[in-house]
N, C-alpha and C positions, 0 to 999 in steps of 0.2 A: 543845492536843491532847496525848496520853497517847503521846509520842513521844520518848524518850531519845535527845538529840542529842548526847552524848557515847559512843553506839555504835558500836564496841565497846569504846572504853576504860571503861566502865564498871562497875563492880563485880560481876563476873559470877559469882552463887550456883548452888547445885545446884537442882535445879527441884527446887518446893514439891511432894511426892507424897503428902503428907498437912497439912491442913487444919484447926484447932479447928470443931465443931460450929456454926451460926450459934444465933443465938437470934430470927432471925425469929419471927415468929407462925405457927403451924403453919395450916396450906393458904392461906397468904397469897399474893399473888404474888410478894415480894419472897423468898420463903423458896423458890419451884417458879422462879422466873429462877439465884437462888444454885447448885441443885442441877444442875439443868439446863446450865448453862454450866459448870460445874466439872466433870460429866459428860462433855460434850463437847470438853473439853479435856484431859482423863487419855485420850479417844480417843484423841486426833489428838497425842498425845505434848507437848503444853504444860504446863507446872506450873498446878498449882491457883494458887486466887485466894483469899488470906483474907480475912476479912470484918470490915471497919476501923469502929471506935465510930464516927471523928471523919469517916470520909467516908460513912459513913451521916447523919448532923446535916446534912451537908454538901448533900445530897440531900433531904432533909427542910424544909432552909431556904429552897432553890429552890422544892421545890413550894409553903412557904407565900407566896414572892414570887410565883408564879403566881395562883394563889390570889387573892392579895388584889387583884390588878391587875387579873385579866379580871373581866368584859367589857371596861372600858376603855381598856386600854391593849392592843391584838389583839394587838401582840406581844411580850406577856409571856409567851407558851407561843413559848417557844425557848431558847439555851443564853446568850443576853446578859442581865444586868440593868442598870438604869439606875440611875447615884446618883441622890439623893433621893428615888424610890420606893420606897413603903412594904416592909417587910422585905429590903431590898436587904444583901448580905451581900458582894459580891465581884461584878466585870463578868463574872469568866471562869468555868471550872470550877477550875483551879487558885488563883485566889482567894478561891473559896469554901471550898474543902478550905483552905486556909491559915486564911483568918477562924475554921474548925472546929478549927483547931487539928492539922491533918495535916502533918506537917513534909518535904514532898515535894510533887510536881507531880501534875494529875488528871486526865483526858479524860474526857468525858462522852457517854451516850446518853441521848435523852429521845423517847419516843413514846407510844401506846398501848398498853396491856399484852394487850389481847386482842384490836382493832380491827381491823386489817389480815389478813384471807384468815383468820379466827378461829385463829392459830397461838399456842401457848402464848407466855411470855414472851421468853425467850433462841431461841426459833426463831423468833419472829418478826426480831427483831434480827437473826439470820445470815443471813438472807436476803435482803441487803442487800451494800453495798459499803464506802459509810464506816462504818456502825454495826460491821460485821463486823470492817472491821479494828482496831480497838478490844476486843472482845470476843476476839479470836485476837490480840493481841500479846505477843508473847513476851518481854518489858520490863518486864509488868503485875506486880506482886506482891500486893497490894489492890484488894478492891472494897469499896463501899459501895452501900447499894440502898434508895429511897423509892419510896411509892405513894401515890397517892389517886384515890378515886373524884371524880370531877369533872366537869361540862358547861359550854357554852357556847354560846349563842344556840342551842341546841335539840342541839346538839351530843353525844355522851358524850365525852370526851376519855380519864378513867382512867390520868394518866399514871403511867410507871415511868421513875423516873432509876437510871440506873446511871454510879455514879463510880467508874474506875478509877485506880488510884493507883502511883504509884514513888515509892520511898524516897530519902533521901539518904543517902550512907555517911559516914561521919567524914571524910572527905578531900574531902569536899564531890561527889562522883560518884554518878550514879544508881545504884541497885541494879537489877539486870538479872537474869531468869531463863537459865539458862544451855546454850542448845542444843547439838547437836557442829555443826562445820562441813559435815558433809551431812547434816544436818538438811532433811527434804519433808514435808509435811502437805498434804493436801487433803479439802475439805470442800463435799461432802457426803460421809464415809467410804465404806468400799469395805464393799459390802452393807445400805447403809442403805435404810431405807423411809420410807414419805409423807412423799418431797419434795415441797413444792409446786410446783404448776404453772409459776405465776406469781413474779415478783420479789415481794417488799413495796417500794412506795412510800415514797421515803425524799427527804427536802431537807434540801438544794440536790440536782436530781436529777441524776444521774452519765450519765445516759445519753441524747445527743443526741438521737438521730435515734426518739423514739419516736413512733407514729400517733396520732391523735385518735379521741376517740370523739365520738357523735350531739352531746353539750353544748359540742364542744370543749377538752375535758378532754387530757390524755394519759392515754392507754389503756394502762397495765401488764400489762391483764388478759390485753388480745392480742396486745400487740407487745414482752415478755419471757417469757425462759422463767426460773425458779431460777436462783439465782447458784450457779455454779461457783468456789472457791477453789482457788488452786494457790498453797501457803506457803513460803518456803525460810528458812534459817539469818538471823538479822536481818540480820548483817554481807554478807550475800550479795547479790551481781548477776547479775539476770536479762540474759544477752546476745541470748540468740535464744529464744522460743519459739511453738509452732504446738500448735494441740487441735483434736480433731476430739470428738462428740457423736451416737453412732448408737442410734435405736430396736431392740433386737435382736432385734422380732418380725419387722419387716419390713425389717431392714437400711436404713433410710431415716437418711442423715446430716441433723442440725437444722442449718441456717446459724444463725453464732453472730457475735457480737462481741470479742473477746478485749481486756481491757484492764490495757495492762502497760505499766509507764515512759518505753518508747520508741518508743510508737504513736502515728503521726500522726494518728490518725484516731478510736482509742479513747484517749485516754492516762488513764492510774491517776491519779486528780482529785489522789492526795496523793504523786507521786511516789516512792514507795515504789519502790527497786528491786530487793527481794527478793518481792514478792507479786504475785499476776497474778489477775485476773477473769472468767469467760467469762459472757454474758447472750447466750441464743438473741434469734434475729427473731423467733421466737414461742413461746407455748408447751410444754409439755412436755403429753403425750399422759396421762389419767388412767389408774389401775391399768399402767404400763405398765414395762419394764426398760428401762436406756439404759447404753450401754460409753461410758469418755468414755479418751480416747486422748491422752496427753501429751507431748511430745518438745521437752525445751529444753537451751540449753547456759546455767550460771549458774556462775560463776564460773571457766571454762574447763572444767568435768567435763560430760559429756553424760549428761543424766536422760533415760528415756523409761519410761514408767508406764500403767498401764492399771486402770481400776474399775471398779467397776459399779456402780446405785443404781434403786429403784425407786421408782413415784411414788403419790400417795396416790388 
């Protein structure tokens, strides 16, 4: 994972506010994930994310080990490869960004580029919980980005790898983008529009207790609503917090789940104790506005926040 464990001793720059150019392929997808996610992150006060030769390869080397493996091996569409499998490059994401030549550690996302609730590329991504917290880490300094159109047993698959990357400094310490210590971001922004309804389906899935449908499946469609982020300062500890989620035609509160590092019940799958999650018990209502209401103590200061967001 694309997780700087020597935070915050680690070499901490001025956030990246400008960016070289990429040389994606113009209206690729790898080129509308690049723009999109760097957009959404000069939002929400994050440094941009540059765009690395060597963890593009990196990304490019995986989809061909997918590639050459399925059908046979079902799973080769995930973030492990196996040695001695044909084009094997690295078990991890940070082995393979290394085998590419990237002198630093990587995390990775892989899914479908348009599959899931037909959401562009990097929104489909944030609307999620592990993918998301990768795409919003404030650690990240590089990305790399692969695509290919691809199926299986009748399948489209199309995936899109994105490798995120930290540097190492001369003193051997990660390089870290560098927030202030009250530092808040949340996401979905305040005034943003077509959120979706629904979470995207992401594994391993983060969220217990969801209902089934007619096949036995779990049901995202009915029993999540969009994910809700609440971000703090990386160094930061979440001690207490509470969110509420009210429709503001009809004042109707959504029951939510909230999942944050020291919930028994929801806990944050990656311990993280500066970021917090909310996923309704259902739904979010189409065309509709929702006020989502914040009150936490993190690191002894009392935050209490309020935004708005409408849905698509």
């Amino acid at each position: 994972m694309n997780n700087a464990t020597d935070y915050p001793h680690c070499t901490q720059l001025p956030l990246q506010e400008y960016v070289p150019e990429p040389d994606y392929l113009p209206l690729s997808p790898e080129l509308q994930a690049f723009y999109e996610l760097n957009a959404i992150r000069r939002k929400l006060g994050l440094g941009l994310l540059a765009q690395h030769a060597q963890l593009d390869n990196a990304a490019r080397n995986h989809l061909r080990y997918i590639i050459r493996n399925l059908p046979a091996d079902t799973n080769a569409y995930g973030h492990a490869e196996l040695p001695g499998k044909p084009e094997f490059t690295g078990i991890g994401p940070t082995e393979r960004a290394q085998f590419a030549g990237y002198p630093g550690t990587a995390g990775e996302n892989l899914g479908g580029a348009n599959a899931a609730f037909h959401l562009s590329p990097a929104f489909n991504f944030l609307n999620t919980i592990s993918h998301a917290r990768l795409m919003l880490d404030q650690c990240a300094t590089n990305i790399g980005i692969g695509y290919a159109a691809i199926s299986d047993r009748g399948n489209q698959l199309d995936p899109l790898v994105l490798n995120f990357g930290n540097l190492f400094s001369g003193a051997g310490h990660t390089i870290c983008q560098k927030n202030s210590e009250r530092f808040y971001f949340h996401y979905p922004y305040d005034g943003q529009i077509n959120v979706p309804l629904s979470m995207t389906p992401e594994d391993p899935n983060p969220v217990p207790d969801l209902p089934k449908d007619t096949a036995g499946h779990d049901d995202w469609m009915r029993g999540t609503s969009a994910v809700v982020i609440f971000g703090f300062e990386r160094s930061a500890t979440i001690e207490q917090i509470e969110s509420s989620v009210t429709e503001m035609r009809s004042g109707q509160a959504l029951p939510v789940r909230l999942f944050w590092w020291k919930s028994s019940q929801y806990p944050n799958p990656h311990r993280d104790k500066h970021i917090a999650y909310l996923v309704g018990y259902q739904p979010f209502k189409p065309k509709s506005s929702y006020k989502v209401m914040v009150n936490a103590v993190v690191s002894g200061a009392q935050i209490k926040k309020e935004f708005s967001f409408s849905t698509r």
